[in-house]
C-alpha positions as CSV (number, residue, x, y, z in Angstrom):
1,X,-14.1,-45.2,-42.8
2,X,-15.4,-48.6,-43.9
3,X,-17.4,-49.9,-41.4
4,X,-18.7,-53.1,-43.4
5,X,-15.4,-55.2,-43.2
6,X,-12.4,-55.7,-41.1
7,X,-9.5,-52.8,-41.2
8,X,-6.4,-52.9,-39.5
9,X,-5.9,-50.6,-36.2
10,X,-2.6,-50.1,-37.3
11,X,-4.2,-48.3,-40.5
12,X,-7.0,-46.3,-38.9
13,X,-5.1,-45.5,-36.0
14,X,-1.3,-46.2,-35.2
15,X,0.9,-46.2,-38.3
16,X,1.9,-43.4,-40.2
17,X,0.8,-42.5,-43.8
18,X,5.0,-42.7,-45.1
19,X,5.0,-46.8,-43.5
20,X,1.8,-47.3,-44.6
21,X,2.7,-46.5,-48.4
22,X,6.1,-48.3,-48.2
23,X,3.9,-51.7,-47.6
24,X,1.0,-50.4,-50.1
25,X,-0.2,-52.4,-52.9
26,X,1.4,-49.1,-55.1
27,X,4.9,-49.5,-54.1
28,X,5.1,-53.3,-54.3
29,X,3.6,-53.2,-57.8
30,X,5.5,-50.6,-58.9
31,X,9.0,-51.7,-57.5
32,X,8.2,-55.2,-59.6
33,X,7.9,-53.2,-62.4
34,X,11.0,-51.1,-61.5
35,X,12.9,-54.5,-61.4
36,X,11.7,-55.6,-64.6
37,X,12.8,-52.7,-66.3
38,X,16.1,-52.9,-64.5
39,X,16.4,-57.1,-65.9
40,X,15.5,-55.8,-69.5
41,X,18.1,-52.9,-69.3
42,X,20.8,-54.9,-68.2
43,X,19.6,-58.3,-70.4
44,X,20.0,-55.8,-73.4
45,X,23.0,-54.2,-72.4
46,X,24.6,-57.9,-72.4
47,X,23.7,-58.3,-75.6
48,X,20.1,-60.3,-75.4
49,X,17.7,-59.7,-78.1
50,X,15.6,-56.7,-75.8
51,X,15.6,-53.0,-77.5
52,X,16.1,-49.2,-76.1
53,X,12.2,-48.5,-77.4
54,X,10.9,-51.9,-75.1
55,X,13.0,-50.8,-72.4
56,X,11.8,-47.1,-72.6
57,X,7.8,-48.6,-72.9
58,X,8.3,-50.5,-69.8
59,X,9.7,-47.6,-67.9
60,X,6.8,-45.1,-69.3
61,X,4.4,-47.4,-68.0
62,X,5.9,-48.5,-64.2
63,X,2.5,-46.6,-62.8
64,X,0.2,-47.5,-65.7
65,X,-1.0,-50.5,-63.2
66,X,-4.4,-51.9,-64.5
67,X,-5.4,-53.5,-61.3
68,X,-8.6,-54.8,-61.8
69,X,-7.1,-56.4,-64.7
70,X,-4.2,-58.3,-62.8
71,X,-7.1,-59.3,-60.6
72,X,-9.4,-60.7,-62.9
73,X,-6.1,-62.7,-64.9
74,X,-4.9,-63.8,-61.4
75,X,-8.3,-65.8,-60.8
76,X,-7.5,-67.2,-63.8
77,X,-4.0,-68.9,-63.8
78,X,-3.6,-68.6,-59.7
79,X,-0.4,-66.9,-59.7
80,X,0.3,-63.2,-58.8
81,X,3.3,-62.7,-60.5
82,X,2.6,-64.3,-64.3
83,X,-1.1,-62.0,-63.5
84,X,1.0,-59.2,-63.0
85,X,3.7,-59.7,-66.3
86,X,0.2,-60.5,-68.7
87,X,-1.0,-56.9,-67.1
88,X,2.1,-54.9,-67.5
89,X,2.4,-56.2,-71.2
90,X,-0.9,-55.4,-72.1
91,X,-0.1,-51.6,-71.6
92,X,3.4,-52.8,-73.2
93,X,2.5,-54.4,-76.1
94,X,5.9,-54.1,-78.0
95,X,7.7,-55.3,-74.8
96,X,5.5,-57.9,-73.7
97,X,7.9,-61.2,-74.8
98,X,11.3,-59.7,-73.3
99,X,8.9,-59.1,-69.8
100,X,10.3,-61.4,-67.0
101,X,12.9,-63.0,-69.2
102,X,14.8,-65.9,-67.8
103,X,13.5,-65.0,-63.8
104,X,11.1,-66.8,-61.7
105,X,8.7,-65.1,-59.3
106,X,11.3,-64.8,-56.6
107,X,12.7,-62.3,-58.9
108,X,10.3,-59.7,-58.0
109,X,9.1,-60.9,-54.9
110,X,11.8,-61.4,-52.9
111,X,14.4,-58.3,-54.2
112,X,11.0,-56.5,-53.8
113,X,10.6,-57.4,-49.9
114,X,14.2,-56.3,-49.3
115,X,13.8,-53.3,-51.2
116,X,10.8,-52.4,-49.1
117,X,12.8,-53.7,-45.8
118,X,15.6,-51.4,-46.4
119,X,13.2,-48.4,-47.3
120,X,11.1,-49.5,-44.2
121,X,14.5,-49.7,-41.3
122,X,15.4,-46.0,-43.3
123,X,12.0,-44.3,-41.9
124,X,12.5,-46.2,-39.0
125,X,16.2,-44.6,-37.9
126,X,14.8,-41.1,-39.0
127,X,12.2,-41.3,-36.4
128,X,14.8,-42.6,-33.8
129,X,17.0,-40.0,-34.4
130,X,14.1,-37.3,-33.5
131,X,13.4,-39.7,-30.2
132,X,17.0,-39.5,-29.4
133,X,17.5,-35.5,-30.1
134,X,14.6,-34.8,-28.1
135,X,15.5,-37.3,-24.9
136,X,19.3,-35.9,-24.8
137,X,17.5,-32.6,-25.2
138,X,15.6,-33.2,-21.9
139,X,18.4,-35.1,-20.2
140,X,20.9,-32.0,-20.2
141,X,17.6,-30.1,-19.0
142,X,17.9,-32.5,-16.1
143,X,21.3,-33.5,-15.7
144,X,21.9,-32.4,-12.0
145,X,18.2,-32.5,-10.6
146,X,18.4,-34.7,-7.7
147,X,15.9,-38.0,-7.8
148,X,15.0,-41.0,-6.1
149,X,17.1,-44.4,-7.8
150,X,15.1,-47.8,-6.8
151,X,16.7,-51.0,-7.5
152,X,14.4,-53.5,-7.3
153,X,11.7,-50.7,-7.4
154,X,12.8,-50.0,-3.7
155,X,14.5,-46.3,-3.3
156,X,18.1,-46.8,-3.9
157,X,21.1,-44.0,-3.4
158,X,20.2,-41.0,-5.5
159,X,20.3,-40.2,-9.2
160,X,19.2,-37.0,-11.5
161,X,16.1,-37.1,-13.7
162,X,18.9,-36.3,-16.2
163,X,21.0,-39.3,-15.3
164,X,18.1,-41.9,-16.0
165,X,17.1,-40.1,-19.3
166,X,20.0,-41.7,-20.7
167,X,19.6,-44.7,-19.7
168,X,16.5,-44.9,-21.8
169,X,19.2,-43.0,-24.3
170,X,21.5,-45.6,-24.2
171,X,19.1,-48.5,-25.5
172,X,18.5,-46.6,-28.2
173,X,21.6,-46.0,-29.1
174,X,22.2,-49.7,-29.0
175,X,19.4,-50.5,-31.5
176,X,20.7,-47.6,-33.4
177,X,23.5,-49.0,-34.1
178,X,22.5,-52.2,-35.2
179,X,19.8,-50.9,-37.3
180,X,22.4,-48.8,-39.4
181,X,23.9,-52.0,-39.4
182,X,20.8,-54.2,-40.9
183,X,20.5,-51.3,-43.4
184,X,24.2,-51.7,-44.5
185,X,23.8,-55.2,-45.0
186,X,20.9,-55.5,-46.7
187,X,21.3,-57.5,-49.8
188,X,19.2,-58.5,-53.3
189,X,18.7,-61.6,-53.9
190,X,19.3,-60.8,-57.3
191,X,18.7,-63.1,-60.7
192,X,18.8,-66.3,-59.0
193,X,16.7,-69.0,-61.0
194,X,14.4,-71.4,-59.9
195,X,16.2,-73.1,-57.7
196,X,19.6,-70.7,-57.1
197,X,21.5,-72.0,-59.6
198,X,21.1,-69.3,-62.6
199,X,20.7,-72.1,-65.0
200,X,18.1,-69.9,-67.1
201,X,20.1,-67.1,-67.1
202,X,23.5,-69.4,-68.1
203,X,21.4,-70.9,-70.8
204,X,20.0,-66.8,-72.3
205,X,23.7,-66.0,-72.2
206,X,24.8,-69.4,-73.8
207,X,27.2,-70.3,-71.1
208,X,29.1,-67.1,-70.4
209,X,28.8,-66.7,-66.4
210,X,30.7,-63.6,-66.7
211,X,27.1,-62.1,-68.0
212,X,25.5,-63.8,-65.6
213,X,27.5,-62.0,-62.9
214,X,27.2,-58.8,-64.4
215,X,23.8,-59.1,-64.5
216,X,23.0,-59.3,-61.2
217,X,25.5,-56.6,-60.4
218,X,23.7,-54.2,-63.1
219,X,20.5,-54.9,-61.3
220,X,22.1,-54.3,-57.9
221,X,23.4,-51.3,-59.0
222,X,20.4,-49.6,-60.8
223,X,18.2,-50.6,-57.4
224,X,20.6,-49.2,-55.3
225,X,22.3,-51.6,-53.7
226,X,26.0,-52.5,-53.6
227,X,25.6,-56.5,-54.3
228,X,23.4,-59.4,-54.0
229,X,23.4,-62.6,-51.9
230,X,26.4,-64.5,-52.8
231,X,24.1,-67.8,-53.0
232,X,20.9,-68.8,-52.1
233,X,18.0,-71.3,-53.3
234,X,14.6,-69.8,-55.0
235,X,14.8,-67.2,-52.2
236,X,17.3,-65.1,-50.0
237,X,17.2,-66.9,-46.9
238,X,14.7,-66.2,-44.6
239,X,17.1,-65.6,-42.0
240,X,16.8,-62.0,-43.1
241,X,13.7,-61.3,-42.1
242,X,14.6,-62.5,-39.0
243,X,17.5,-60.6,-38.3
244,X,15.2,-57.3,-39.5
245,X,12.2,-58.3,-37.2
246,X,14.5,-58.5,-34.5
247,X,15.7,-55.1,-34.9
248,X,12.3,-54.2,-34.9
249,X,11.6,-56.1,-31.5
250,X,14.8,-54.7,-30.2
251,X,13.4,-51.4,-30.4
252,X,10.1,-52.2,-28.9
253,X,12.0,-53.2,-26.1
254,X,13.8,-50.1,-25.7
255,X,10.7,-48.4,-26.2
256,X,8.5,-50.9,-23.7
257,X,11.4,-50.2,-20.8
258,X,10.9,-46.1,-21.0
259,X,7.2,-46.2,-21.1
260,X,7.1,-48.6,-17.9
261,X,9.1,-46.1,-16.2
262,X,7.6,-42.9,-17.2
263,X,4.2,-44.9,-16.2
264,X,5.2,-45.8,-12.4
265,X,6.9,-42.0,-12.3
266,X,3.7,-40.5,-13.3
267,X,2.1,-43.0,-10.6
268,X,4.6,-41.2,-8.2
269,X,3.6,-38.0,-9.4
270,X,7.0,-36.8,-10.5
271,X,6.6,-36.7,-13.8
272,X,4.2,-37.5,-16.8
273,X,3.9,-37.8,-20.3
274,X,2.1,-34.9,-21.9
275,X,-1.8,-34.1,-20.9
276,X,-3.9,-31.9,-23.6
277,X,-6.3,-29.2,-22.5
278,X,-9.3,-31.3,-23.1
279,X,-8.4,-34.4,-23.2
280,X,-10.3,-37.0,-20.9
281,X,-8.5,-39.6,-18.2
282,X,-11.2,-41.7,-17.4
283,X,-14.9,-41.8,-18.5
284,X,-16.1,-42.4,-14.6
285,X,-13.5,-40.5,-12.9
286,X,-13.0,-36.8,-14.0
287,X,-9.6,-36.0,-12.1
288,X,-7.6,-39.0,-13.9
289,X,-4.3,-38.2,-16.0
290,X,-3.8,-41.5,-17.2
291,X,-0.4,-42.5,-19.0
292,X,-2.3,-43.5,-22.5
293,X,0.4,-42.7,-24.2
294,X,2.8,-45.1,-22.4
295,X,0.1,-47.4,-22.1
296,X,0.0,-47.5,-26.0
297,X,3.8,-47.8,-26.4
298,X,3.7,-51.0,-24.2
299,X,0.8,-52.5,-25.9
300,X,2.0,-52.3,-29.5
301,X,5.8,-53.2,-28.0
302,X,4.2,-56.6,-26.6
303,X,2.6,-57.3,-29.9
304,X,5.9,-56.8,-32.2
305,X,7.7,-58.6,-29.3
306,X,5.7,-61.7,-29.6
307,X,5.4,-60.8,-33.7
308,X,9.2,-61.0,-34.1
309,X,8.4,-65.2,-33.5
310,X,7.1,-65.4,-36.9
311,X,10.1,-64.9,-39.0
312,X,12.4,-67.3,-37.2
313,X,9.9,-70.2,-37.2
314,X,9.6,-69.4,-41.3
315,X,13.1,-69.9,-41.5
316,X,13.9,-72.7,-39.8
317,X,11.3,-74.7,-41.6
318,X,12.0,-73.6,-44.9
319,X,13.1,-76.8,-46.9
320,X,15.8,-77.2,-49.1
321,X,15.5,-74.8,-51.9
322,X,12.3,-73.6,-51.1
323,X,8.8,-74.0,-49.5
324,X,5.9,-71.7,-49.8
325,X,4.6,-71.8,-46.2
326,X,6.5,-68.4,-45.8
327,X,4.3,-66.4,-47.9
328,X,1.4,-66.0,-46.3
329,X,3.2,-65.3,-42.5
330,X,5.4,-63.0,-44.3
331,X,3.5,-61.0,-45.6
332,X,1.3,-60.3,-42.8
333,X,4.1,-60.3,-40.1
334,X,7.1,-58.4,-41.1
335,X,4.4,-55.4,-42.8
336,X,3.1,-55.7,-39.7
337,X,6.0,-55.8,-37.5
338,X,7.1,-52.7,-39.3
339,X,4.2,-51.0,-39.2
340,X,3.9,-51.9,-35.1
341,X,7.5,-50.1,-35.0
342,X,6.3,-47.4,-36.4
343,X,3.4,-46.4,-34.1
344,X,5.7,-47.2,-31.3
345,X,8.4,-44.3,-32.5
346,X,5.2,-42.1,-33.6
347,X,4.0,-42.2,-29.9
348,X,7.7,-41.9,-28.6
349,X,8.1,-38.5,-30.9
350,X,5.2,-37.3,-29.1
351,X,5.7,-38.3,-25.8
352,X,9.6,-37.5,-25.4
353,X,8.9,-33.8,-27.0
354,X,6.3,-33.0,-24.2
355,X,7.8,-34.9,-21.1
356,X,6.4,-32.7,-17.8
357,X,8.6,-33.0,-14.9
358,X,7.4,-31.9,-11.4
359,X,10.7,-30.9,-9.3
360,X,8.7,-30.3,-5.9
361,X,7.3,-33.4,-5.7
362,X,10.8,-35.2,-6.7
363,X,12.7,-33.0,-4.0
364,X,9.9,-33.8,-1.6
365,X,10.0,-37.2,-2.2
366,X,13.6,-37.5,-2.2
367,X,14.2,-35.7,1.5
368,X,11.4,-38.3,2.7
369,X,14.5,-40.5,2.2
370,X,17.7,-38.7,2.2
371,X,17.7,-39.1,6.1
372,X,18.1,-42.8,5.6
373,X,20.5,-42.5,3.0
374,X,22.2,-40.4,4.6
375,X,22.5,-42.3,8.2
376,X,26.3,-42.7,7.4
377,X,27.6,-39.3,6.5
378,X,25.3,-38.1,10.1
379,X,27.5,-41.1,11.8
380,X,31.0,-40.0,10.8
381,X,30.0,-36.7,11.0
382,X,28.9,-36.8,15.1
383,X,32.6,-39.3,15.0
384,X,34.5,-36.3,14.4
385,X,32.9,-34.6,17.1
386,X,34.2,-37.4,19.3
387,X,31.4,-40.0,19.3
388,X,32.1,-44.2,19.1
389,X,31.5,-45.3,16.1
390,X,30.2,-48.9,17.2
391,X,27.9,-46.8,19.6
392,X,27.1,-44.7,17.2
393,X,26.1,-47.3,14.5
394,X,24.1,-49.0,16.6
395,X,22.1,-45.9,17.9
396,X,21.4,-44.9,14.7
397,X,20.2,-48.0,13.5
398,X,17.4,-48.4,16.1
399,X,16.2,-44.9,15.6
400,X,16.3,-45.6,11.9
401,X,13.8,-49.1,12.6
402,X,11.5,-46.9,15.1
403,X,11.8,-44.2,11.8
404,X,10.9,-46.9,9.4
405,X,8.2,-48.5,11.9
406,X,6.7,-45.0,12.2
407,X,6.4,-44.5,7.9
408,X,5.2,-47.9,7.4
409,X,3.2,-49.3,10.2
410,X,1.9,-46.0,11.4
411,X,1.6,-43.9,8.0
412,X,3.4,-41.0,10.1
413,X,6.6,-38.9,8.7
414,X,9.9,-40.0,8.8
415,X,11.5,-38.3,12.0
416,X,14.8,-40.0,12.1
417,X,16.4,-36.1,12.4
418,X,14.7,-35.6,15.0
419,X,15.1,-38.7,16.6
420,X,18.8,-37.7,16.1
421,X,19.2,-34.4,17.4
422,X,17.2,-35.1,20.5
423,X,19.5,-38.1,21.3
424,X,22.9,-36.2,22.5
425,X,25.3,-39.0,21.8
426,X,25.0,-38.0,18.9
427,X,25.7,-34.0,19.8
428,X,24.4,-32.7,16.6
429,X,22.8,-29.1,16.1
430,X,20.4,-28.9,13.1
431,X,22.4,-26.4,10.8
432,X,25.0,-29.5,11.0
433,X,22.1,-31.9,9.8
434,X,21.0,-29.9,6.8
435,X,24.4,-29.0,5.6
436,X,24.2,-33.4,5.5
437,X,20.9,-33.6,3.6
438,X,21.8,-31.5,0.6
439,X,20.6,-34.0,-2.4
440,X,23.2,-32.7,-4.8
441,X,25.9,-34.4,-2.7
442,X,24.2,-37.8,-3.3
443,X,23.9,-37.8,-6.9
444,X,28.1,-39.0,-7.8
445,X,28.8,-38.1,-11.1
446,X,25.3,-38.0,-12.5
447,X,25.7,-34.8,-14.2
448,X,29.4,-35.2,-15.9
449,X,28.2,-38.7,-17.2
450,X,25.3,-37.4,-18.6
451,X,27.4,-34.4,-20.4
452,X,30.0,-36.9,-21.0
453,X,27.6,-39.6,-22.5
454,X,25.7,-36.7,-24.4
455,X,28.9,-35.2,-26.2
456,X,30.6,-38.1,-26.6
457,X,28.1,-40.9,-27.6
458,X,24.9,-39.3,-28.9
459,X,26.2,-36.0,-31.0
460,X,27.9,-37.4,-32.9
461,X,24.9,-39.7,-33.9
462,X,22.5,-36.6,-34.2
463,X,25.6,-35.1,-36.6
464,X,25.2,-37.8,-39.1
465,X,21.8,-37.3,-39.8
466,X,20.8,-33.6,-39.2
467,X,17.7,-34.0,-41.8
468,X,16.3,-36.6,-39.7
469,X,16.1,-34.3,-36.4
470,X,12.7,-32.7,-35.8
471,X,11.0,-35.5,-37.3
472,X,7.2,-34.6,-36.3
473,X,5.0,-37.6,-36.0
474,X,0.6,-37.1,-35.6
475,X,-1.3,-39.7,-33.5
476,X,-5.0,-40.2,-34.9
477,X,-6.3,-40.9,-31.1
């Protein structure tokens, strides 16, 4: 631990190791190494003046990164890129003039970024996949255990524990499927030219823009991907990093929405996120369980939220062809925003796999107010035994008022039963009430949609990626 200068949280203590690299000072150097090889190999390929023995030195020598050296040359001439190519040549001394032939920095930079991007959003939907196995585990665990529903955070007609597992299930499906999406669509920029025009490259191939266009597509192909950017300026547009980012923030919503819940459900006491053996709640008060976990999630969701801003202001103020008041934001904000995703789904791996559910306390808290839900079904019920239903409706509405008077105003239990079997308009016995207050009547469908949604929707998601199931994630604190 360095504790002379400033290091990010999200390196000491949120992000993973795998996200961490994908936005290291390795990969990025590497990967513009990687592309230079791929621009020589196609360049000669098409006939330019660049040999199998340069191409095969540049490609021994993709790790050989001299970095004090690039350091020391970038002080120099001020330019990251050009410090870079006068590095890799001096370890590639018989390919150091074919290095960076006919591309400007953009080249590497930017096909770079998108390279990282994709390779970022892939980690990404391998640890949503584990967050969505192990919540549709727990929902079918749950499906049909009767719970309090709260619109408006007031208790609502009743749902299962199952049932509103998937609705955290379902907003994750939703940003599943637009991350597979963003993945999909993911393009290089390619071998653009200073200003998007390939004039450099038209001028190499003396005119023949059928080279031009199978260079890009040889560079596409060797990196991966199935095409380029049909046209841009110096950059791809930085609507891209938008559209990413917002992914990002779409999951940090998803995420921000369960851990507000679990926290106000571990306030009720019905359930919690997990709790280790020695693991301390509060520095002054030994009994605490506090939801740190949760807490967490909603934290680093806020930040990638409010983070997400940073591409869309880069784009809209890019001019023309180009400006260079994206670099700096951009490199600090979508690295970041990944890396904030990241933590999120690392907390969410192990929160979901060790959710604790207490069913007395739900039960207990649901009969506390399955007597007013259930005010209707007691009314028809003591109609069929010949009552007026007008009489009826309004009986059971006062006694329901004294009932609610009673909970609120005089912190006593709610006796609207009893209130009802004492009154004999209503001419109830009490096996007739409790055949009423069964919670598993009040619940609808809860169960089958849960089954339904969990076969039909979120299977067949877990199916197409069986490797990325049992994803483990370690927190640092």
């Amino acid at each position: 631990m360095n504790t002379n200068s400033y290091e990010s949280p999200f390196c000491t203590r949120y992000a993973s190791k795998e996200m961490q690299y994908i936005f290291s000072a390795d990969k990025k150097f590497t990967t513009w190494r990687r592309l230079w090889v791929a621009l020589a190999r196609a360049e000669m390929k098409l006939g330019l003046p660049v040999t199998e023995e340069q191409v095969t030195e540049l490609e021994a020598n993709i790790e050989n990164i001299d970095y004090e050296c690039a350091a020391e040359r970038e002080k120099q001439v001020r330019h990251d890129v050009m410090a870079h190519v006068y590095t890799y040549g001096k370890c590639c001394p018989k390919a150091a003039g074919i290095i960076h032939l006919g591309a400007t920095s953009c080249y590497v930079g930017d096909n770079t970024d998108v390279i990282i991007m994709r390779e970022g959003l892939t980690l990404i939907r391998k640890k949503m996949v584990t967050v969505i196995a192990q919540l549709s585990d727990f929902a079918m665990k749950w499906k049909d255990e009767p719970a309090l529903a709260y619109t408006h955070l007031q208790p609502a007609q009743l749902t299962t524990v199952g049932k509103r597992a998937s609705l955290w299930i379902n907003e994750l499906l939703m940003d599943m499927e637009e991350l597979e999406f963003r993945i999909k669509s993911l393009k290089l920029l390619g071998s653009k030219g200073t200003t998007g025009t390939q004039a450099s490259f038209k001028e190499l191939f003396h005119g023949d823009s059928s080279k031009v266009k199978e260079l890009e597509r040889l560079i596409a192909e060797e990196m991966g991907f199935e095409g380029v950017v049909p046209v841009s300026g110096q950059t791809y547009s930085r609507k891209a990093d938008t559209m990413v980012l917002n992914t990002l923030s779409n999951i940090a919503q998803s995420a921000m929405k369960f851990a507000n819940d679990l926290r106000i459900l571990q306030n009720f006491k019905e359930m919690e996120e997990p709790f280790e053996k020695n693991q301390i709640g509060s520095s002054a008060m030994p009994y605490k369980r506090n939801p740190m976990r949760c807490e967490r999630i909603t934290a680093l969701a806020r930040y990638l939220m409010i983070d997400s801003l940073n591409p869309a202001f880069t784009a809209g103020t890019q001019w023309f062809e180009r400006t260079l008041d994206d670099s700096a934001n951009k490199r600090i904000s979508v690295a970041e925003g990944f890396l904030a995703c990241d933590a999120i789904l690392n907390i969410l791996i192990n929160v979901t796999l060790g959710l604790v559910v207490y069913p007395k306390i739900i039960r207990r808290r649901v009969m506390a107010e399955l007597p007013f839900m259930a005010s209707e079904n007691i009314m028809m019920d003591a109609v069929e035994k010949g009552g007026d239903r007008q009489q009826l409706h309004e009986r059971i509405r006062e006694h329901s008022m004294a009932a609610g008077k009673r909970v609120k105003e005089d912190g006593l239990d709610n006796d609207l039963i009893e209130r009802i079997l004492a009154d004999d308009m209503f001419g109830l016995r009490r096996e007739d009430i409790e055949n009423i207050l069964v919670p598993e009547n009040y619940t609808g469908r809860s169960g089958e949609q849960v089954e339904e949604f969990i076969s039909e929707y979120v299977r067949p998601l877990l199916e197409k990626y069986p490797d990325c199931v049992g994803e483990q994630a370690e927190l640092s604190v």
